[in-house]
N, C-alpha and C positions, 0 to 999 in steps of 0.2 A: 510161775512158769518162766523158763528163762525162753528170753528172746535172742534173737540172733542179727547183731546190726550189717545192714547191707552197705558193703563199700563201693564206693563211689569209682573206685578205682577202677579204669579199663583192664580186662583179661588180656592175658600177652595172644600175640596168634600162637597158631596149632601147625604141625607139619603132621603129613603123612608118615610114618614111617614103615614102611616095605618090610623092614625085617620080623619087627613084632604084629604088624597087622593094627597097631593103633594111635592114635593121634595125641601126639607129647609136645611140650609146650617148645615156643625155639628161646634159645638161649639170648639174652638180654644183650643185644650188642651184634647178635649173628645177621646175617643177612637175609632178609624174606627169600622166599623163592619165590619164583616167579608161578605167575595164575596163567596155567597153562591153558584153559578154557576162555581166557579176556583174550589172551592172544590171539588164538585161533579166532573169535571173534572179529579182532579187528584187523588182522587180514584179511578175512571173508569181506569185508567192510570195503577194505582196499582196496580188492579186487572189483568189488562193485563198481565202486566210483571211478574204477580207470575202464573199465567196460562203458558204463554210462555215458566217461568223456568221449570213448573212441564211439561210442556210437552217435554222439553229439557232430563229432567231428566229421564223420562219414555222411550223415543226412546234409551237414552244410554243404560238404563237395559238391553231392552229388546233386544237390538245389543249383547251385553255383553251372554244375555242368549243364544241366537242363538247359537254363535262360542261357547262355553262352549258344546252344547248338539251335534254343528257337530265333535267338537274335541273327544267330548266322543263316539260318534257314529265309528269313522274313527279309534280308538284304540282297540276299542269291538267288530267292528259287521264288519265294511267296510272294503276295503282295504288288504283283508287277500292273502296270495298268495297260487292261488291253481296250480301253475305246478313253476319248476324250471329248466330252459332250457341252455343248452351249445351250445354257438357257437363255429366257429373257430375250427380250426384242431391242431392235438397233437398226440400223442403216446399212451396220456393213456387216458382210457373210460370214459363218460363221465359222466357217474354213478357214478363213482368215485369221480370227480372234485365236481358234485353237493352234495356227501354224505362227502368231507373236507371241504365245507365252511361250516358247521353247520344252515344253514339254512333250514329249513322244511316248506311240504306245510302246510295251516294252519297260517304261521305267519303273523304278522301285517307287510306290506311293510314299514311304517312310523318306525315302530323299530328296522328294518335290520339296521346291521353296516355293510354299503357295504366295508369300508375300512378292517375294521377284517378280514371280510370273505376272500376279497382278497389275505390278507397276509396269513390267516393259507394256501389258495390254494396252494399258491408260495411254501410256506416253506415244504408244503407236496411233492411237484412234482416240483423238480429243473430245468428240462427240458422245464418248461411253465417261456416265458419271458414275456409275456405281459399277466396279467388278469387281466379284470374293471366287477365289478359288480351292473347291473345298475337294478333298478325298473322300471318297464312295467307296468303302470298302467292301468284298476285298478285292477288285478289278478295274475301278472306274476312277476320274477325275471328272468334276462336274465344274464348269464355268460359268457364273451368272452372271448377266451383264443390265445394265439399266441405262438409257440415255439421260444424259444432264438435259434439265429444261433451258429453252430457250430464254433471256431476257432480252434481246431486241439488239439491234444491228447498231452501231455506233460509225461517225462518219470518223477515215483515218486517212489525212493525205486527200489522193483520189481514189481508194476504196473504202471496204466497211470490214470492221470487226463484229462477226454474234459472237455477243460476248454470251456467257453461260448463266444461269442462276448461283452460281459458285463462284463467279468473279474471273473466268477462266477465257480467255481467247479459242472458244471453238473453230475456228474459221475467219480468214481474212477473206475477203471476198471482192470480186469486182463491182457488185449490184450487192443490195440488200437480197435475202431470200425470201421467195413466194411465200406471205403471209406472215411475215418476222415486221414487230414496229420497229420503225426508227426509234431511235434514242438522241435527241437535241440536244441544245446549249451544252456538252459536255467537250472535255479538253483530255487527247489524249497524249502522256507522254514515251509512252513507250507497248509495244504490244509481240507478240509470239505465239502463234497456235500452241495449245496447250497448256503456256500460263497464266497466268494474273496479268489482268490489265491493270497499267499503272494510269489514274488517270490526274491532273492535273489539279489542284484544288484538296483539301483534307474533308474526309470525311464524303465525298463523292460516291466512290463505292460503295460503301455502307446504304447511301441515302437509294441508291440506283437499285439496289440489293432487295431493303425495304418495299420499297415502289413496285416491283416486278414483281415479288413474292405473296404481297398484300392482291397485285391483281388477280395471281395466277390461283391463291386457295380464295379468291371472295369469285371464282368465275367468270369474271368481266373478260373473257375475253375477244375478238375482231378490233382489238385497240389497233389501230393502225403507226400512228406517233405518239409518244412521250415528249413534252418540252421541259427539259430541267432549267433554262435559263435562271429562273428567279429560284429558290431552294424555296420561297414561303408562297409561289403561286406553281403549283404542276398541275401543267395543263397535257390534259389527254386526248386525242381525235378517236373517236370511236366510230366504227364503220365507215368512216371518211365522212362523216355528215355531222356529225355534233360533236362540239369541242366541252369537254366537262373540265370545269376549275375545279380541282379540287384542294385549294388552299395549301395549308401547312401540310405535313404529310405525319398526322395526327390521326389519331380515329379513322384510319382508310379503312379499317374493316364495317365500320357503320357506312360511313360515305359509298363507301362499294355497293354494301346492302340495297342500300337508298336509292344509289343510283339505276341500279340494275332494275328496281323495284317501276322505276318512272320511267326507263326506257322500254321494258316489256307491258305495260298496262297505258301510259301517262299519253309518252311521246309515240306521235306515227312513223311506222316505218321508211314514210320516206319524208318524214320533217329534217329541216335541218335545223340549224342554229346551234346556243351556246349554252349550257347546264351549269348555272352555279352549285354548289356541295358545301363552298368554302364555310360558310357559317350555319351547316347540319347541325353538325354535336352540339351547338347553342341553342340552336331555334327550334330546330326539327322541321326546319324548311329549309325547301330548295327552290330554285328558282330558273324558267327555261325562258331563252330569250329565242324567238325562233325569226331566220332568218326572211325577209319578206323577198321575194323574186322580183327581180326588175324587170 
């Protein structure tokens, strides 16, 4: 049987030819014709992906116009504030607090500087320690306000500065305030309602800070005077009748404990005399020396 060897050889392409109705090889050197069917394809193609772009293009406009007309809408028309409200308790009226932040009903909440505002409050009313000014949307601005604690009246001159828990000149004063301690042996060098006291000595502030803040969360308080003369002996009058030592300013939060523990059980209310504390956190004793009547 003969066989027949297959060649390896690629077959030339085929054209159409129209005139005889059938497909003849192209001559060796001629030019392909063109695949009228890939064309149309990739036209159809092209036309897609500029459809696609233009409608790529068209969604970003009109995304782009949207935000453009709510931005302008929310500056002009939306968002106005029509009340301006104070929370939080204070000393002064509240009329007041909302006519120094400069804020009026009427404005755009999106162009309140809640931080400005804060600070002109502060700076108006030294007695306000905490003020945040927050946006309530979508009509309101809300004001909260918190007084700064007391740490006790310091002698300046011939009047007093209450100084603040925050180190702040609340008030220069003629008299100390009803129910504010004295603060002793301190030295001041310079003072202004509203800032930092500068006082005389390094590390004073600090120590003052400590001392007032230890009484103010251990409870003690009807303390009448502070004496800081000595930094390793602060001596406290409490109730005007008994003077407590309480040493270094060390362990105040046990010595407070302690202390508070022996004047509501220990000592009578109308005992007077002196409470040592100084060597608590050693011993776990205190010691009352009470004053004898002549």
């Amino acid at each position: 049987m003969q066989r027949t060897r297959k060649s390896g050889r690629k077959e030339p392409p085929r054209v159409y030819d129209r005139a005889t109705g059938e497909y003849r090889p192209v001559p060796r050197g001629a030019r392909t014709p063109p695949d009228f069917a890939a064309c149309a394809r990739s036209r159809a193609e092209a036309r897609r992906r500029h459809r696609r772009r233009a409608l790529l293009l068209f969604n970003i406009f009109l995304f782009v116009a949207v935000l453009a007309v709510a931005a302008a809408l929310s500056l002009t028309v939306l968002f106005r504030a029509s009340a301006v409200r104070v929370t939080g308790s204070s000393r002064y009226p509240a009329r007041q607090i909302a006519a120094a932040s400069g804020i009026r009903t009427g404005d755009n909440l999106f162009l309140i500087q809640t931080g400005r505002a804060a600070a002109k409050i502060k700076g108006k009313f030294p007695y306000l320690g905490e003020v945040s000014v927050l946006r309530r949307f979508p009509s309101e601005v809300e004001i909260h306000v918190a007084e700064e604690p007391v740490c006790g009246a310091v002698a300046y001159g011939k009047k007093y500065i209450v100084a603040g828990a925050d180190g702040r000149a609340l008030e220069i004063a003629d008299r100390p305030p009803k129910g504010c301690a004295v603060l002793k042996g301190l030295g001041v060098k310079n003072a202004r309602a509203g800032a930092a006291v500068e006082f005389t000595g390094g590390g004073t502030a600090e120590l003052v800070r400590t001392v007032s803040d230890a009484f103010r969360k251990g409870g003690l308080d009807r303390i009448s005077s502070v004496d800081f003369s000595q930094p390793s002996r602060i001596l406290a009058v409490y109730d005007g009748r008994v003077t407590i030592n309480f040493g270094l300013p060390s362990d105040l939060d046990y010595k407070i404990r302690f202390a508070r523990k022996l004047l509501s059980e220990n000592i009578k209310p109308t005992e007077k005399g002196t409470l040592n504390m100084s060597v608590a956190p050693e011993t776990d004793k205190a010691y009352f020396d009470p004053t004898v009547a002549g």
